[in-house]
Steps between C-alpha positions, in 0.01 A plus 500: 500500500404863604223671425405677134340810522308637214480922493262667297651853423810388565652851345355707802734696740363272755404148354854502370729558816315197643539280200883634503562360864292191421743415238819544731365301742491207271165529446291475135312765362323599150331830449235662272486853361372693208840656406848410520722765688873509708325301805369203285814462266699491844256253656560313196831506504516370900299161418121625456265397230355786353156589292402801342132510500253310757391207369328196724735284308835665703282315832618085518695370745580788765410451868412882521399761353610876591288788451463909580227722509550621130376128352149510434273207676392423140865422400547205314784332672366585815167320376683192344718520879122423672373216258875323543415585892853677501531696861516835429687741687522904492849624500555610827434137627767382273724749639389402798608131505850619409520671808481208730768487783620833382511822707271693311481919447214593293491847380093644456354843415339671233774691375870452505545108571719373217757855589515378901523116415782595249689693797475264753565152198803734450594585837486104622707437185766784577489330871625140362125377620443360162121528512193323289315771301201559359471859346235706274749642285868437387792552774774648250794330662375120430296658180151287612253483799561204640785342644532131738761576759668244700437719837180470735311840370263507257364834433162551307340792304140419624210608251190588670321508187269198553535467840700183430797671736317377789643154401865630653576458859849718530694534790563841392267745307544840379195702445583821242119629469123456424349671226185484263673188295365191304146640595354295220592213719423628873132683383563763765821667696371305862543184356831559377577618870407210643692304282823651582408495874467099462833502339671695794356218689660245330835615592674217761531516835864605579471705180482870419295749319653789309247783422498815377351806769427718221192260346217608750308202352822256568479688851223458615459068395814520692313545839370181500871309445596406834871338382823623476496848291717742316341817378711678218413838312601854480284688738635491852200225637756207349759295704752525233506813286684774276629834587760731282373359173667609212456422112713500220353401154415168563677416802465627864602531866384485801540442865328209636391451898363230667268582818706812580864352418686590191553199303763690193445680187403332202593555117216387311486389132183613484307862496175582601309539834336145458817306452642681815186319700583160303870549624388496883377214450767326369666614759279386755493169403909478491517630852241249582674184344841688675668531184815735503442810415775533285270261269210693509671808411674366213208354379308806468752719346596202247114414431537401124119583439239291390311486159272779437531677800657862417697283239746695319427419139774776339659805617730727294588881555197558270222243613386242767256286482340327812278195514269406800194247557289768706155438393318656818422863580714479798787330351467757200513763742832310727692443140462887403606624785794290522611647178438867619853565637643379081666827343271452183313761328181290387358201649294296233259240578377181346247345713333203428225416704412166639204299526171671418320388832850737648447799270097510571533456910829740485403745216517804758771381658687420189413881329656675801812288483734659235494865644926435450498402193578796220357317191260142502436305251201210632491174289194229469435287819670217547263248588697252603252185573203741515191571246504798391212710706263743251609886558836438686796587289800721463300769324331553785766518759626720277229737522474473855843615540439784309154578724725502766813678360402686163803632445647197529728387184371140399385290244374183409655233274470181387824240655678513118488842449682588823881466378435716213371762659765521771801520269305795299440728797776333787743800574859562690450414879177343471426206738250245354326276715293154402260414790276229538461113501376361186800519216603870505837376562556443118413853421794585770721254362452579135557923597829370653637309210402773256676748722790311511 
């Protein structure tokens, strides 16, 4: 009989891809969370037992348990787990022991992982590779984030967040960046580089690393890799770049060379400057694993999108409304500006910030981030598995913004007074953008319906 797997916060992004391709591969799993929501009821609906609330009770006869950086040591089930002397697991090692005998890709950075490992899940799809993935967001053309191919690839979104990434040994690895993340967890920016530098390590001999030229910190860990590398970016240090980019709304083209040798011009179904970079990569990787280029260009211009990432929530002649999970100064800064080239007349903001140990090491960074946006609205913290800390709160991001921009047109309100507001002062050709990672979404999706 196989093995029964027990994860607590089984509703998470993360937890819940694993659980997903646990369950296809025969596999049986129950879950905890505190709410119900679309991931849960589909769990449900694929074989998994499912409680809403922790409770040591839900822990009896699994073999493990499964859990991720947001469940407190002082959790219940994860204390009733010990005293049953239940092996307990974090979710990368789950993930993990799925990818045994599989050729695996693991996709790492700070910013823009679940965008590249969309592309390339896509791209091996489009190629008839029919890949096992793991993603950090929802691929819109199988409507989830994880999927158990009958092909040898298995490509990973890996989460540095804990450091539990370092239990991955990938054949292949793309690097996007390293930035000032998950701090709370790392204590300083050195350890954090380290970290990453171990997981370049881990790559397999025979393998390759993708990384992006344009990170000086990913450039200069990169020194020390003495494998097989592939440096992508847009300055004119990378092996495979962009030249004659050109962007339309939300999509864009470019030309794309490989050490000195035109490769072909891309459409892509994405805009921005960023998504350019997390293109070449994609690219990279396909010429690596020699897959016809007629797949990798299709892929790209046919990219469905993923989940919250410059997802569409309405358009008409009079309004659009655009969702992202940007929660970081510089992914603030990437999402505005790939919205700069939209014929709109206003852009309005809705940020929601994330985690208060983020807005108190980032508050700078965070108040110099929305120079694009034309009117902001900032909403309470969402703490997500955090205590609140004494002093850090919307209010004051708020007025930092405004030490740093005066003139700047924002406000502050609570989450449930958001929707309100915008239908009382949204005009003709105004864009309105919900940012962030908690639940913002709902304001986003609740603007659309009413619109519609």
């Amino acid at each position: 009989m196989k093995k029964f797997y027990h994860f607590i916060g089984i509703g998470g992004i993360g937890m819940s891809g694993i659980a997903q391709l646990l369950l296809k591969s025969g596999f049986r799993v129950s879950g905890s969370d505190l709410e119900e929501n679309r991931i849960t009821r589909q769990l449900e609906g694929m074989g998994a037992k499912i409680f809403l609330g922790h409770n040591a009770q839900n822990i009896t006869s699994q073999d493990t348990v499964v859990y991720s950086s947001a469940i407190g040591q002082d959790n219940c089930e994860l204390g009733q787990a010990r005293s049953l002397g239940i092996p307990l697991i974090k979710r990368a090692v789950a993930l993990a022991e799925l990818m045994q005998e599989k050729t695996v890709i693991t996709i790492a950075g700070s910013h823009g992982k679940t965008t590249v490992t969309s592309l390339i899940s896509f791209m091996l799809m489009e190629a008839g590779l029919c890949p096992t993935v793991a993603i950090g967001g929802i691929l819109n053309n199988i409507n989830t984030n994880a999927c158990l191919g009958s092909g040898q690839l298995f490509v990973a979104e890996a989460d540095e967040s804990d450091g539990s990434f370092l239990s991955y040994e990938p054949k292949y690895s793309i690097i996007t960046n390293i930035d000032q993340e998950h701090l709370d967890y790392y204590h300083n920016f050195d350890n954090e580089l380290d970290a990453f530098g171990l997981f370049i390590k881990r790559t397999q001999a025979g393998g390759c690393v993708f990384a992006c030229s344009d990170d000086p910190n990913l450039l200069n860990i990169m020194r020390a890799y003495e494998g097989k590398r592939v440096f992508f970016g847009l300055g004119s240090s990378a092996d495979i770049y962009a030249r004659q980019i050109v962007f339309n709304e939300l999509l864009s083209d470019f030309d794309c060379w490989f050490k000195d040798k035109f490769i072909s011009r891309f459409h892509l179904a994405l805009g921005g400057r960023h998504n350019i970079s997390n293109a070449l990569a994609v690219i990279g990787l396909g010429l690596e694993l020699g897959i016809d280029l007629k797949h990798i260009r299709s892929s790209l211009e046919g990219y469905p999108g993923a989940g919250r990432r410059l997802e569409v929530k309405f358009r008409s002649d009079k309004y659009l409304v655009i969702d992202d999970y940007a929660h970081h100064p510089t992914e603030i800064k990437a999402t505005l500006a790939a919205v700069a080239n939209l014929k709109v007349k206003r852009k309005i903001v809705v940020f929601q910030p994330h985690r208060y140990s983020r807005a108190r090491l980032l508050l700078n960074d965070f108040a110099k981030s929305f120079a694009q946006a034309d009117y902001l609205i900032i909403t309470d913290i969402y703490a997500a598995s955090e205590q609140p800390i004494e002093g850090v709160n919307a209010r004051g991001l708020l007025n930092k913004i405004k030490e740093y921009d005066p003139g700047k047109e924002a406000l502050y309100l609570p989450k449930e007074d958001i929707l309100s507001h915008l239908l009382g002062m949204i005009r003709e050709g105004d864009l309105v953008m919900t940012l962030g990672a908690g639940d913002i979404v709902r304001v986003s999706d609740a603007l659309a319906q009413e619109l519609s």
